[in-house]
N, C-alpha and C positions, 0 to 999 in steps of 0.2 A: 458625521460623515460615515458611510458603508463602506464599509473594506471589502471592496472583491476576492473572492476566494482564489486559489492559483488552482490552475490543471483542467481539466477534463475528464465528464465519466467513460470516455474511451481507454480502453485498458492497450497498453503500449504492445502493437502488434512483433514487435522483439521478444517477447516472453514467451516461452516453453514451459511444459510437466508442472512442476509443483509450482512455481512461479506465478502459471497462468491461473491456476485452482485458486492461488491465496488473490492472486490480484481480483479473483471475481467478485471472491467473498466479501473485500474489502469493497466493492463497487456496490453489494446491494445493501451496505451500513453507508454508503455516500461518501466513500472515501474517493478522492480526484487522483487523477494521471499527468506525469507531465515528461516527454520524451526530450531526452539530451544524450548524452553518453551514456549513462542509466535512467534507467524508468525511477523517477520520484512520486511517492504516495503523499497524498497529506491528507489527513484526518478531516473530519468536520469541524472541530475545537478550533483550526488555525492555527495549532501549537506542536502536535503528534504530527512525523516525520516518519517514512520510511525509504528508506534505498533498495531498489530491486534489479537487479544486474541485469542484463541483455545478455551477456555472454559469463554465465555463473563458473568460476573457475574455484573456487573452494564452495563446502557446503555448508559454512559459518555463514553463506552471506544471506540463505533461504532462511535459516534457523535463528539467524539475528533480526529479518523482517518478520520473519511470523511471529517472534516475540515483543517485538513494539507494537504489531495490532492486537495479540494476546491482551495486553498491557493494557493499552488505551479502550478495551470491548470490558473486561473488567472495571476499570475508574468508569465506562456509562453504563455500567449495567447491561452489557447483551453478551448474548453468548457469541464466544468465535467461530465456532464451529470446523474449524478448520486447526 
């Protein structure tokens, strides 16, 4: 059986500034969107996770997602670029 992957490659129109930038980057490595009280990223793997706030009120929460795609673009080999 195939496991449906979650989200979409629409990137959560909630997102602003650097948010918007990393969610792109993440969109053209095939990472998916999924709109709730935060924007969730999920990797290609089905395993890699990311939280990305709507309304970002500290700046741990840009610098804690850009390091879980850092993260997961290293273990497949691509650059982040971001």
């Amino acid at each position: 059986m195939v496991e449906e992957r979650k989200g979409t490659k629409q990137i959560c129109p909630c997102l602003s500034g650097d948010l918007r930038k990393l969610a792109a980057r993440m969109r053209e490595v095939d990472w998916r969107f999924e709109q709730g009280r935060h924007c969730k990223a999920y990797a290609p793997d089905g395993i890699t996770m990311a939280t990305l706030a709507c309304t970002p009120s500290d700046v741990r929460g840009f610098r804690n997602a850009r390091a879980a795609f850092r993260r997961w673009c290293k273990a497949s080999g691509i650059e982040p670029g971001i």
